[in-house]
C-alpha positions in Angstrom: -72.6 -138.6 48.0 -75.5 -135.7 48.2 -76.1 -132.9 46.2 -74.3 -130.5 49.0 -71.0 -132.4 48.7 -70.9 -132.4 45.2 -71.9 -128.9 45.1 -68.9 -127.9 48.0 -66.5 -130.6 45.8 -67.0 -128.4 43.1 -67.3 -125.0 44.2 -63.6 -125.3 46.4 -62.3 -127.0 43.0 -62.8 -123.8 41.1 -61.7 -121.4 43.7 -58.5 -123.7 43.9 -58.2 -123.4 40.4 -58.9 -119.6 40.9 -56.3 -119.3 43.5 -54.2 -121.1 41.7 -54.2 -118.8 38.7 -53.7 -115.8 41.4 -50.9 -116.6 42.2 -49.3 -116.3 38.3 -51.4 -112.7 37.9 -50.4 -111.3 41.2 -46.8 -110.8 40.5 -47.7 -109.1 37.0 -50.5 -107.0 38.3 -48.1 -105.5 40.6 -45.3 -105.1 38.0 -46.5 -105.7 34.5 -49.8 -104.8 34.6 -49.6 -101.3 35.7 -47.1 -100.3 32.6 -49.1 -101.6 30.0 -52.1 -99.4 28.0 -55.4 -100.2 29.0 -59.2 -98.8 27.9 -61.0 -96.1 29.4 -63.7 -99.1 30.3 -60.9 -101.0 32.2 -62.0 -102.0 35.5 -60.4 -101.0 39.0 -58.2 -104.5 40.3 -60.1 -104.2 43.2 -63.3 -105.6 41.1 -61.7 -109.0 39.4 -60.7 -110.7 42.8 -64.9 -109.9 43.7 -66.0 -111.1 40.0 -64.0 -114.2 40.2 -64.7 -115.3 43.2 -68.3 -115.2 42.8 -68.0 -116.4 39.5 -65.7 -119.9 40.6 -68.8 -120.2 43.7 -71.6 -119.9 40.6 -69.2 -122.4 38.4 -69.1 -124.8 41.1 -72.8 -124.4 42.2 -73.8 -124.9 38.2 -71.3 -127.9 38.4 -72.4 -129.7 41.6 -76.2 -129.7 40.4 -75.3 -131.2 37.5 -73.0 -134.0 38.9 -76.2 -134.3 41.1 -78.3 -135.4 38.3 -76.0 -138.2 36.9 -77.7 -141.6 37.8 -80.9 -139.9 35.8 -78.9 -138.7 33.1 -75.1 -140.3 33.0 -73.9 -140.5 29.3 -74.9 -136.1 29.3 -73.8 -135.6 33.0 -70.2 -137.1 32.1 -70.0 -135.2 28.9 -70.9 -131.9 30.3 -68.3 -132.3 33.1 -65.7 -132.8 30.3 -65.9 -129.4 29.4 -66.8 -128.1 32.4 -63.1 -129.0 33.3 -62.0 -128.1 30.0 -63.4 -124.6 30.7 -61.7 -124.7 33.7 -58.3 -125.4 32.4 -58.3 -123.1 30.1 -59.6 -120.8 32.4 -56.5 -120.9 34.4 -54.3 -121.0 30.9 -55.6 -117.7 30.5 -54.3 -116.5 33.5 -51.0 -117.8 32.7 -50.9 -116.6 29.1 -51.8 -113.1 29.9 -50.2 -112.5 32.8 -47.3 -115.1 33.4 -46.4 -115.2 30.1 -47.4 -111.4 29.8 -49.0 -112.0 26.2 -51.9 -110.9 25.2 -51.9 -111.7 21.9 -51.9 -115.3 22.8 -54.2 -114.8 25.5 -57.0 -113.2 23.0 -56.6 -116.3 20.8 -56.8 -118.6 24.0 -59.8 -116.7 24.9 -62.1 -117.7 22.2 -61.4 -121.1 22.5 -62.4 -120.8 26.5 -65.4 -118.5 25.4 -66.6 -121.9 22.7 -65.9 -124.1 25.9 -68.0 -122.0 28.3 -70.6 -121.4 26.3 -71.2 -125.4 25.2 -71.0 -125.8 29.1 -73.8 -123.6 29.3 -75.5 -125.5 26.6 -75.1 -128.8 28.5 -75.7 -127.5 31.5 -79.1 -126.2 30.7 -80.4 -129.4 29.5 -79.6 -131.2 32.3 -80.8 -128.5 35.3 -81.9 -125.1 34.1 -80.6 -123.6 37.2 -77.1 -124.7 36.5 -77.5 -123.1 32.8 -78.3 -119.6 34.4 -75.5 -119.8 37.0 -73.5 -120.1 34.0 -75.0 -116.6 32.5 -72.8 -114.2 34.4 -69.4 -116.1 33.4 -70.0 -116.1 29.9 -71.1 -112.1 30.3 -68.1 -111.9 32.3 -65.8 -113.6 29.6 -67.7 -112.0 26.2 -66.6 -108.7 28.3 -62.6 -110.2 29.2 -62.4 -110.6 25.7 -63.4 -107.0 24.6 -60.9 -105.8 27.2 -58.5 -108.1 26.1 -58.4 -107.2 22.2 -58.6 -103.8 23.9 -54.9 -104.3 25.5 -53.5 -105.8 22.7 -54.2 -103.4 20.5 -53.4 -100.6 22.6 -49.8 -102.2 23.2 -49.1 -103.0 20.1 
């Protein structure tokens, strides 16, 4: 298999995963969502769908080159894809925690753990193919800042 279909394996696994995890938010954003207290820093809907799509491309990107690399490196290829789809996972718990569940509280605990997971992802990651390290950049960023707004709502609806 070549780098490109790894890389496309990848990137449409984590915009499955992604839609996946739309489909439990949408019903809330429409409903749920709206009611609750959020920050003056909250952003507009309209910006997550953009973030995370780009986002799930960049994860699978970061993935794909990585699984490219693992007849030269297998033993940290195969461990870095373990929490790559442990990121993932609880990537789409989120979703289901905060909005199917409609809990932030247990969402903002769940958070951390996924934060820990993304950032050792990064860590492996960059060993293996710096470019996949820095595609992971912007989702960590964009998680450190889910989690500010995510305390935010909890302790706003408290």
């Amino acid at each position: 298999m070549n780098k490109f279909t790894k890389i496309s394996i990848l990137v449409v696994t984590c915009l499955g995963i992604g839609y996946l995890s739309s489909i439990v938010t949408k019903s809330s954003v429409d409903t749920w969502y709206p009611t609750i207290i959020k920050p003056s820093f909250n952003p507009p809907n309209w910006a997550f769908p953009i973030a995370w799509t780009t986002l799930f491309v960049f994860m699978g990107i970061a993935g794909g080159l990585v699984w490219d690399k693992i007849k030269i490196k297998p033993d940290e290829v195969k461990k870095a894809l373990v929490f790559f789809a442990i990121q993932l996972a609880l990537n789409a718990l989120w979703s289901f925690l905060f909005f199917g569940l409609r809990n932030p509280m247990l969402a903002m605990i769940e958070i951390v753990l996924l934060w820990l997971m993304i950032y050792e992802t990064f860590v492996k990651f960059n060993r293996i193919d710096k470019i996949s390290g820095y595609l992971c950049v912007p989702y960590l960023l964009w998680v450190s800042f889910a989690a500010v707004l995510n305390v935010s709502i909890w302790w706003l609806n408290q």
